[in-house]
C-alpha positions as CSV (number, residue, x, y, z in Angstrom):
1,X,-61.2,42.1,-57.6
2,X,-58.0,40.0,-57.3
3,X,-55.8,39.4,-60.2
4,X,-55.3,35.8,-61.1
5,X,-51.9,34.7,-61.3
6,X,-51.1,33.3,-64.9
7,X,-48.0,30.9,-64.9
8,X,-46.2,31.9,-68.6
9,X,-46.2,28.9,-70.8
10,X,-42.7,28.5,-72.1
11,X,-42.1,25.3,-73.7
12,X,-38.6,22.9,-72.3
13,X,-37.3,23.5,-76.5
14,X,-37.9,27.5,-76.0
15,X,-36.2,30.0,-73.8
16,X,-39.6,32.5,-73.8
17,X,-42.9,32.6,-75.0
18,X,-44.7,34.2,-78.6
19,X,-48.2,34.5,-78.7
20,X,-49.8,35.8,-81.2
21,X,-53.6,36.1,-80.4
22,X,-56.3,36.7,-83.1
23,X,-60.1,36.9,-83.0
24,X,-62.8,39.2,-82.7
25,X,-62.6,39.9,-79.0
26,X,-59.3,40.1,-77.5
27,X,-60.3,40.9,-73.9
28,X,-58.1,39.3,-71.7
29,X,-59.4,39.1,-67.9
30,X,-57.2,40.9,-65.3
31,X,-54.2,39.1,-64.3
32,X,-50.4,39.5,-63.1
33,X,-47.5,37.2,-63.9
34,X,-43.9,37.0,-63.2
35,X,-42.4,37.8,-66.4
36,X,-41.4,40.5,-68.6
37,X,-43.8,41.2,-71.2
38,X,-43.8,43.1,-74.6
39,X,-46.7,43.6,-76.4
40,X,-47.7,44.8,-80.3
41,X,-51.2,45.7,-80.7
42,X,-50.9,45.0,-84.4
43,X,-54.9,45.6,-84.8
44,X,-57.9,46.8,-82.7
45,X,-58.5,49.6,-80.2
46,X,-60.1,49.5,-76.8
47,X,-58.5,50.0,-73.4
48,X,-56.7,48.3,-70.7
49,X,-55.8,48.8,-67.0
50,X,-52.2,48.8,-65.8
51,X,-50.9,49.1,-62.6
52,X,-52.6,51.9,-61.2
53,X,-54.2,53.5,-64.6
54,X,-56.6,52.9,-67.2
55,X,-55.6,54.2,-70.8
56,X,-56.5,53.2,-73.9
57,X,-54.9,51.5,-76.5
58,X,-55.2,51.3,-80.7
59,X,-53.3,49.8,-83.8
60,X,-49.5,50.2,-83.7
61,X,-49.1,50.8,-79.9
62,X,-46.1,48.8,-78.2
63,X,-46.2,48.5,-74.1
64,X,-43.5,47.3,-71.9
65,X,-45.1,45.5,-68.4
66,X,-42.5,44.5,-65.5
67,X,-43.3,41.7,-63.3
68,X,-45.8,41.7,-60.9
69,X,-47.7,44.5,-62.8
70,X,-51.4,43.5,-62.7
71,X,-53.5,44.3,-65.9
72,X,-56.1,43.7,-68.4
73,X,-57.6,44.4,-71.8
74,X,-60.8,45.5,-73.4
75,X,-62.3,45.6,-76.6
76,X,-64.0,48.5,-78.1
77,X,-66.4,46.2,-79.7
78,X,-68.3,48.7,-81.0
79,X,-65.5,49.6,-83.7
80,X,-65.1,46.0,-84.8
81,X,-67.0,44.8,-88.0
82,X,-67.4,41.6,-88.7
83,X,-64.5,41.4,-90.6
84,X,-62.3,43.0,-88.6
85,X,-60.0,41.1,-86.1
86,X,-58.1,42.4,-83.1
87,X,-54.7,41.1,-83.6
88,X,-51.7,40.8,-80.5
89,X,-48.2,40.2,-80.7
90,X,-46.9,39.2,-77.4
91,X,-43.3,38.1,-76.1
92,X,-42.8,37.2,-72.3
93,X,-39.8,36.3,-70.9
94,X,-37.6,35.9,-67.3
95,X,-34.8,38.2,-66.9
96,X,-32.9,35.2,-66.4
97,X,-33.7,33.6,-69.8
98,X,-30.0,34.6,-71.4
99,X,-28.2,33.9,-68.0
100,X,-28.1,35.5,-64.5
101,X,-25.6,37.8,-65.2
102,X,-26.4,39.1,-69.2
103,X,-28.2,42.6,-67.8
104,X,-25.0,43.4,-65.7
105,X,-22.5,43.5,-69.0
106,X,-20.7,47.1,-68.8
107,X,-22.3,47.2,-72.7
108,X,-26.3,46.9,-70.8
109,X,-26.3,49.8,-68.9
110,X,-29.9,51.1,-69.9
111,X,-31.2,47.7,-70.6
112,X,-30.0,47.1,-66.6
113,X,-31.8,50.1,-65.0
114,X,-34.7,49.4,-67.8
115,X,-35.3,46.0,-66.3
116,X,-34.3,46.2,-63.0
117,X,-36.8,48.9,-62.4
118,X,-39.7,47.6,-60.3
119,X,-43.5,48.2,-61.2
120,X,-42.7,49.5,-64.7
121,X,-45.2,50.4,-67.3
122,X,-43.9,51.8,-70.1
123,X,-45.5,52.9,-73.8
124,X,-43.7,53.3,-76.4
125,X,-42.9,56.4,-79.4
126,X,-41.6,57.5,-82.5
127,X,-38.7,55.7,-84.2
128,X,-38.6,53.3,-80.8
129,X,-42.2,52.2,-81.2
130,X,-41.5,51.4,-85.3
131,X,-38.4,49.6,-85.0
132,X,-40.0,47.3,-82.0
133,X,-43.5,46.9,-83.9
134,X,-41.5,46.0,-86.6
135,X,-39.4,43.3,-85.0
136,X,-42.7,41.7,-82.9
137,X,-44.4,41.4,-86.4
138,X,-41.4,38.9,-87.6
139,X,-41.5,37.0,-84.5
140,X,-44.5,34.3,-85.3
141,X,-43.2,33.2,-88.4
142,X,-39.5,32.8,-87.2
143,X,-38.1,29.7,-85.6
144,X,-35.2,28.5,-83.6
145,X,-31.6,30.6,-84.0
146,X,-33.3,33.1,-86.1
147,X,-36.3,33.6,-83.4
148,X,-34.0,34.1,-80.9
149,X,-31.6,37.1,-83.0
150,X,-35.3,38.7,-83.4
151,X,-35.3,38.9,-79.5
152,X,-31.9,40.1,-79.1
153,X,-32.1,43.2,-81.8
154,X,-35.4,44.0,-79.6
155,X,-33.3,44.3,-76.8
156,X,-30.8,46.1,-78.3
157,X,-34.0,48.8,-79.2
158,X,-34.8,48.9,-75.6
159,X,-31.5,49.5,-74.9
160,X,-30.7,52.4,-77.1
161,X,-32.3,56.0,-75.5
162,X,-35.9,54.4,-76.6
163,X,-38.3,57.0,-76.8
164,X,-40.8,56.1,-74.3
165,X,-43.3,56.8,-71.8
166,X,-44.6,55.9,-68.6
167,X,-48.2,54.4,-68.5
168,X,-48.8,54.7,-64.6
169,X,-47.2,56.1,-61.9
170,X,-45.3,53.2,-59.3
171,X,-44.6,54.3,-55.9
172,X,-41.6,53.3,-54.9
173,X,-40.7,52.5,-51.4
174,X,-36.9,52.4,-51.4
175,X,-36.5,56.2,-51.4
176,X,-34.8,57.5,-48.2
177,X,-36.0,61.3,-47.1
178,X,-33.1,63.3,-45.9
179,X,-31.1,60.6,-44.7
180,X,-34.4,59.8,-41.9
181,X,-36.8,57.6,-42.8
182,X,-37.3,56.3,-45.9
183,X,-40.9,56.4,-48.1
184,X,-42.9,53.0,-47.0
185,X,-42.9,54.9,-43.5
186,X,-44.7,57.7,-44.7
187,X,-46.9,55.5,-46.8
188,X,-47.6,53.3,-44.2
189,X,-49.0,56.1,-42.0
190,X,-50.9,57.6,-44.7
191,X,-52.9,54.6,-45.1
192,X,-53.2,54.1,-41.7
193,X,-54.8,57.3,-41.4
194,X,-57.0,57.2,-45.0
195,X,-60.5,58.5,-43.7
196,X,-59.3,61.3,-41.7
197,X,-57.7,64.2,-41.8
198,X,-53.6,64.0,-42.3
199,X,-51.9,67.4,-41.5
200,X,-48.6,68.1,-43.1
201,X,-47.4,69.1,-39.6
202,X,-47.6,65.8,-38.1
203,X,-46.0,64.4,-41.0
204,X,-43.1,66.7,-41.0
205,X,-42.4,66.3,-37.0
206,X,-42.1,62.2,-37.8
207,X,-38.7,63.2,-39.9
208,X,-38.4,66.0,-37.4
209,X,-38.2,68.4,-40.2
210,X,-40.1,71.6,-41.0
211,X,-43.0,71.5,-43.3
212,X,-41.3,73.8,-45.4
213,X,-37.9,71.7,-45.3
214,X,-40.4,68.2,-45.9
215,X,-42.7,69.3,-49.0
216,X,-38.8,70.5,-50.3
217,X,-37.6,66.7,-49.8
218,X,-40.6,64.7,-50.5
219,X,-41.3,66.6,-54.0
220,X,-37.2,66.2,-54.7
221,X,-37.8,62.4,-53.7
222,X,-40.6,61.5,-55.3
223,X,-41.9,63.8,-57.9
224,X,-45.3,64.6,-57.0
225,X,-46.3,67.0,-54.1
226,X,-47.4,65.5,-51.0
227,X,-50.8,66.5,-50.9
228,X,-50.8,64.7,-54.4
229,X,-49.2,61.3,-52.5
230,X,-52.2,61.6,-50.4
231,X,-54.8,62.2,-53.1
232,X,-53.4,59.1,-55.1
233,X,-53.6,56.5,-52.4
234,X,-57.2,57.6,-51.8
235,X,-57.8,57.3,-55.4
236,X,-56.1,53.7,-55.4
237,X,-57.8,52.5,-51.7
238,X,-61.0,53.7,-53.7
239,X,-60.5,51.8,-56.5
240,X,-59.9,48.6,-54.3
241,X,-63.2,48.9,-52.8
242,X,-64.5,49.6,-56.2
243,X,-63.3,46.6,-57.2
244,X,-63.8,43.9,-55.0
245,X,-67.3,45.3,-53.2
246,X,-71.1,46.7,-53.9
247,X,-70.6,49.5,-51.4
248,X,-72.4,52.5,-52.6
249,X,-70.2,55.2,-54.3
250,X,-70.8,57.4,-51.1
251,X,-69.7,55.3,-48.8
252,X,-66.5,54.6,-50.8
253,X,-66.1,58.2,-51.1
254,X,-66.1,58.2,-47.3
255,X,-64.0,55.2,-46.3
256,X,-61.3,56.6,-48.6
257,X,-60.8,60.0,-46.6
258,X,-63.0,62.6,-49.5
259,X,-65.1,64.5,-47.0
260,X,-67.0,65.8,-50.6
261,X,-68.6,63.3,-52.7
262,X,-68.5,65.9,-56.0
263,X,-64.7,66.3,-55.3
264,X,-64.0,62.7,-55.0
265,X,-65.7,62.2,-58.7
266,X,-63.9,65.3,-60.1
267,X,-60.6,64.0,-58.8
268,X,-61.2,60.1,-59.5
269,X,-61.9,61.1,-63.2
270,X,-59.1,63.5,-63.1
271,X,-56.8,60.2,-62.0
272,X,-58.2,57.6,-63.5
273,X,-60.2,59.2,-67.4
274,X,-63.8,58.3,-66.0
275,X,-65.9,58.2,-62.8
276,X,-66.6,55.9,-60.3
277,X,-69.3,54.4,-61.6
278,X,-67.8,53.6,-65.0
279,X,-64.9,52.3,-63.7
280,X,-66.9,49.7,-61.4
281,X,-68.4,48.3,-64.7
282,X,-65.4,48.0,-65.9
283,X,-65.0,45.5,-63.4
284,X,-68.9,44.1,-63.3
């Protein structure tokens, strides 16, 4: 399944856009747009996919969603009475929306690598979380000037050490490996090569490195093994085909390079928090 692209509705008189979303369902279908968005789940629990993960969510959580960063939210209906309500506070905005050059003031050096930072997911803790939550809550009621301050003190929270965590893991492609090629390459002839066998050898002789000398790179690069890189684009080209076809779970298994159906289910729930199957109904 594509995500639909959702324009952000910021009115001529208004710089970005509050929602604040009430009601007894508050799934929202999977989409992506081309803003920033911060969002205050004030009430409810249920879970949501972002980028390349599925987590849950519950009252008092506060997540941080970069452009281009396709997602969606569930209800756990089942823990909703009839007078409960699932309640959202969400704030979107362009980077640009305080001028081009705001984010590259010597006094913005976090907020600049905070929102220059492609693909990012981001949750949010302790103090960080409070003061945010706190701040999203005033931003309904407030108008013009004062609106506006409410924005720039969040800011100011993202840009102070926040205590935060990623929600998924973004593969970047701008990485250069010892100087020789840089990480799309790699990634590009992994996926190529999905449904068979890809040999750290062959891999290694592309940079015209050792194997030893590569895995020492690539986990310096990028964080993660690269049997691991492997595993995860299987997980994500499985996923795809979850998605947006009916094949049977075998045949997925077997287009995405798992040459054991049981250790493609142990390793998809081990990525993703369920199986296959669930996470095709997700999607149904």
């Amino acid at each position: 399944m594509v995500p639909v692209r959702r324009p952000i509705p910021i009115l001529p008189a208004q710089s970005f856009a509050v929602k604040h979303l009430r009601g007894l369902d508050c799934s929202i279908p999977y989409h992506v747009h081309d803003a920033h968005e911060l969002i205050l789940i004030r009430s409810g629990s249920g879970s949501f996919y972002v980028g390349n993960a599925i987590r849950q969510f519950q009252t008092g959580d506060v997540f941080l969603l970069a452009p281009g960063v396709p997602h969606w939210f569930r209800c756990d209906r089942a823990a909703v009475r009839d007078s409960d309500e699932y309640e959202f506070v969400v704030l979107q905005f362009y980077k640009s929306f305080l001028g081009e050059e705001y984010f590259d003031l010597p006094e913005h050096g976090m907020l600049k690598r905070l929102f220059g930072a492609e693909g990012l997911a981001l949750s949010f803790e302790g103090l960080t979380r409070d003061s945010l939550a706190e701040l999203l809550l005033s931003l309904p009621q407030a108008i013009g000037q004062r609106r506006l301050m409410l924005v720039l003190w969040i800011l100011a929270a993202l840009g102070d050490n926040p205590q935060c965590a990623p929600l998924h893991q973004a593969i970047s492609t701008d990485i250069e490996l010892g100087g020789k090629t840089s990480l799309d390459h790699i990634q590009t002839y992994v996926a190529d090569r999905l449904r068979d066998r890809i040999y750290l050898e062959d891999v290694a002789e592309l940079l015209n490195m050792s194997v030893a000398t590569f895995c020492r790179y690539f986990k310096q690069s990028t964080g993660r093994t690269f049997v691991d890189f492997v595993q995860e684009m299987r997980i994500e080209h499985a996923c795809a085909l979850l998605r947006a076809t009916s094949l049977p779970i075998r045949e997925v298994s077997e287009d995405s390079g798992f040459h054991s159906m049981a250790h493609f289910i142990r390793l998809f729930k081990r990525l993703k928090g369920l199986t296959p199957q669930a996470f095709r109904k997700m999607f149904a």
